[in-house]
N, C-alpha and C positions, 0 to 999 in steps of 0.2 A: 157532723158526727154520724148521722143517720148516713149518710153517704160513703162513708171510709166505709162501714160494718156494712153495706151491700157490695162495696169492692172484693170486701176480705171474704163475704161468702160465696163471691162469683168465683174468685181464685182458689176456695176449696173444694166448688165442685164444679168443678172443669178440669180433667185431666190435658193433657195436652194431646194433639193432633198427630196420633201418628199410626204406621201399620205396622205387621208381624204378622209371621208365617207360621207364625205357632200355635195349636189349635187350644189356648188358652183366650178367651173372650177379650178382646179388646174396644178401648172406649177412644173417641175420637169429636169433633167438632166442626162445624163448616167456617167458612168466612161470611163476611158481611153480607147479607141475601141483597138487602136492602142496600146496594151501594150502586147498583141503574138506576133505582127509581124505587116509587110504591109498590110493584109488582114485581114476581120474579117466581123462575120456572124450578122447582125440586129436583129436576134433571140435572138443571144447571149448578145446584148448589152442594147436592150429596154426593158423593163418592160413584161414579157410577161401574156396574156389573158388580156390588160385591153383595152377593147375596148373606141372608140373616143380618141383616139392620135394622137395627129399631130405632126411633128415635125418641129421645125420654125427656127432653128438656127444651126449652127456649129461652135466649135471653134478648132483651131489648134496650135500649136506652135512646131517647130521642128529646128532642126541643121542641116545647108548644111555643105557638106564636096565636092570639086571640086578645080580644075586646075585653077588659077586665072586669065589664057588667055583663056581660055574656058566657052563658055555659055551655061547652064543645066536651064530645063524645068521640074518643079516639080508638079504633080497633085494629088489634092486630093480630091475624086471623090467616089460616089454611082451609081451602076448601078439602072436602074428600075427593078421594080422585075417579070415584063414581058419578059424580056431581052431586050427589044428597046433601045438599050441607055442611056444615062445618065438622072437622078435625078439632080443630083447636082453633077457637076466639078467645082473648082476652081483651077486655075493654077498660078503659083509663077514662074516667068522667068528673072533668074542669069544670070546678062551678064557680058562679059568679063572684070575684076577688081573686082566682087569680090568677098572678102577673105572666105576663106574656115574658119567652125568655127562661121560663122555667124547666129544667131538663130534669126527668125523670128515668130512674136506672131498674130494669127487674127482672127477676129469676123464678121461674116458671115450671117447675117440674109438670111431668105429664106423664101420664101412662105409658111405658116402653109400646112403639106397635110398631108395625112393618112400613119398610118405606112406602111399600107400591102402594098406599091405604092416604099418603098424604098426597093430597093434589096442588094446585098453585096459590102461592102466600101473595098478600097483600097489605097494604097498612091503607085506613079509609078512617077520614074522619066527617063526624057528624056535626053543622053549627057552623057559625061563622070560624072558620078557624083553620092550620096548618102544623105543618112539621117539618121540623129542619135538620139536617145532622141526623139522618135516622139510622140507626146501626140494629140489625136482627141477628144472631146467631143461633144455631142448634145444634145441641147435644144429642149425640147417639153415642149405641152401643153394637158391636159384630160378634158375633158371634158364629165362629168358621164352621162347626159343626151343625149350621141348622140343617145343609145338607151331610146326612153322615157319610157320606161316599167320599167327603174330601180327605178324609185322614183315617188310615187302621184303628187308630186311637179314638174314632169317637163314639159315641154309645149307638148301636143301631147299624152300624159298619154291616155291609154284607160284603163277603170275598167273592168279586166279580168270577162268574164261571163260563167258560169260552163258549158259545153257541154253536154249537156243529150242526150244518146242513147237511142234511141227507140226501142225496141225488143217486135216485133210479139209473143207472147208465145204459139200463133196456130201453127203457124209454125215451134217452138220446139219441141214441142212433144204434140201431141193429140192423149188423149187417147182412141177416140172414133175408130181412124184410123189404132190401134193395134191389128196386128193380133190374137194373142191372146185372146185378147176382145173379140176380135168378134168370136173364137171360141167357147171361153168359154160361151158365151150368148149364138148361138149357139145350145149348150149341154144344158146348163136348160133349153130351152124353148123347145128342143125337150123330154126332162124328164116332163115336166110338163103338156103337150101335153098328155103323154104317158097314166102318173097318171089319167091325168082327163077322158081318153079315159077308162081307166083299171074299170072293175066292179069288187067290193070286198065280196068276201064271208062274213057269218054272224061271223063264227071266227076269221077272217083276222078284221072285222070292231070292233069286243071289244077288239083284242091285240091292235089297234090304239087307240083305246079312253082311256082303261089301260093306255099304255102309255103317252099321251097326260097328264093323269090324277095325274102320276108319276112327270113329268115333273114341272105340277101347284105346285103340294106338295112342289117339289123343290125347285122352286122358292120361296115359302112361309116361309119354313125353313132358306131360304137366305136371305131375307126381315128383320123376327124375330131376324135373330141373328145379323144382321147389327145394328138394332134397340137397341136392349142388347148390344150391344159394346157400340153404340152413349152413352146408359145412364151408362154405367160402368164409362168411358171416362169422362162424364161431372162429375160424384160425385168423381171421382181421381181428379179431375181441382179444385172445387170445396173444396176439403179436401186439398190440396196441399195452395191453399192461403190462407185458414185459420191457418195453419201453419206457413205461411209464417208470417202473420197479427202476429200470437201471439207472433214466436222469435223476431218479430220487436219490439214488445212493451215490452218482456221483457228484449233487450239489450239497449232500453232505460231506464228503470226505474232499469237496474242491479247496484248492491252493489258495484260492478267491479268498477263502474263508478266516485265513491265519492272519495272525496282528503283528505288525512289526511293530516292537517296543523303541521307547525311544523318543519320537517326535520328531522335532526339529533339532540341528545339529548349528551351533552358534561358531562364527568364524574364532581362530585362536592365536590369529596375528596380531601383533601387538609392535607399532614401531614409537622407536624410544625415540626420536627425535623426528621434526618434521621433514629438515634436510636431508638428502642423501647426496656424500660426498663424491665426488668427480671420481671416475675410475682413470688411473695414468695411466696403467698398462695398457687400458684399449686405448689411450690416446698416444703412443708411440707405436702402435702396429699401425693405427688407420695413418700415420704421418708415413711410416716404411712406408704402407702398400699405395699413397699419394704419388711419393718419389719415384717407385717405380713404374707406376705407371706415366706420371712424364718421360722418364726415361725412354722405355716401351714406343711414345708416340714420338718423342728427340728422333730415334732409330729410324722412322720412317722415311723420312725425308733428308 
């Protein structure tokens, strides 16, 4: 009896194992820790990267096997994950009478506390003695809002604000501070220095105005024939839509276009019988026209 009334409270508090993406707390369970062996790593057993976990419960059930004058000392026990000591030990102590084969069931509530706080579980017993069939599970609870960044919805939320860098672009690169720059200015100004200083002979001053003069043409021949493209261009644009305009209205007003009503036209001969009677008239011409031409060949000879 004792035993049904520890199932029935194991199954009222134990929700079942599952997730949600809804920033409403959810409660969850591991599997059997205890199903390697006596030891076993919290890594291995809890949910892992889901931050705000607590774990608030243990439950156990396992089989002693011991000397029935002898009393054994069973522990089942989390270290912290500092190494300080224990998280949680519970201890179960078999005194002398009894029976070996005795399996014991229990529900362990515990302080909600964060995963990272439990370190690695163990089952250790003290005395001449053992355990069989040993089953550990743990209760926790998540809760998705411990960080409040996960959801607008949760208390504490800050609306992330974009970081804008500020970058000097003087202090990138200026061009005024390249040496080169500055060579090169530099050089024209001591060329144009040079020029303005230089006196030009009367031949040297009309190959410059020639050329100068060379140059104007140039440019004017480049002008013009920009200008002759422009209007080439516009009367190609200009001729192109109107082509366009007229295959549009003649593929609307096309012949192509009209429906002959109608369909198909079904044949309308109909013969009343499957025989058709011998014609005699033509059979007394093709006899004449036989006759005469024997006749015709008699004549020959």
């Amino acid at each position: 009896m004792l035993k049904k009334k520890l199932l029935l409270a194991l199954v009222a508090l134990l929700p079942s194992y599952s997730y949600s993406d809804s920033i409403v707390p959810y409660y969850g369970q591991t599997g059997n820790a205890a199903l390697g062996g006596n030891t076993w790593s919290m890594d291995n057993i809890l949910p892992g990267n889901v931050p705000g976990l607590d774990i608030n419960g243990v439950l156990y059930n396992y089989t002693i096997q011991k000397p029935t004058d002898e009393s054994v000392s069973v522990h089942i026990q989390n270290e912290r994950a500092n190494g300080n000591g224990y998280i949680f030990r519970e201890t179960d102590d078999w005194l002398p009478g009894s029976l070996a084969g005795t399996r014991i069931n229990k529900v362990v509530p515990v302080v909600p506390s964060n995963r990272e706080l439990w370190g690695d579980g163990s089952i250790e017993v003290d005395g001449n003695g053992s355990v069989t069939d040993p089953r550990v599970v743990y209760t926790y609870k998540v809760d998705p809002c411990y960080n409040p960044q996960f959801d607008p919805n949760c208390p504490g939320y800050v609306k992330p604000m974009p970081t804008i860098i500020e970058v000097d672009v003087d202090s990138l690169y200026n061009v005024m501070n390249d040496e080169n720059v500055d060579l090169e200015q530099e050089v024209k100004e001591d060329t144009y220095e040079d020029e303005d200083k230089k006196e030009l002979s009367e031949e040297e001053k009309k190959e410059k105005q020639k050329k100068e003069e060379e140059k104007k043409k140039e440019r004017l021949e480049k002008a013009l024939a920009a200008a002759d493209n422009s209007a080439l261009f516009a009367q190609a644009l200009a001729n192109s839509q109107m082509l366009s305009t007229m295959n549009l209205a003649v593929n609307m007003n096309s012949y192509y276009t009209a429906s002959i009503p109608g369909g198909s036209y079904n044949d309308s001969v109909v013969l009343v019988d499957k025989q058709i009677p011998e014609n005699k008239r033509g059979l007394r011409n093709g006899l004449a026209q036989q006759l005469l031409h024997e006749k015709m060949v008699d004549m020959q000879y």
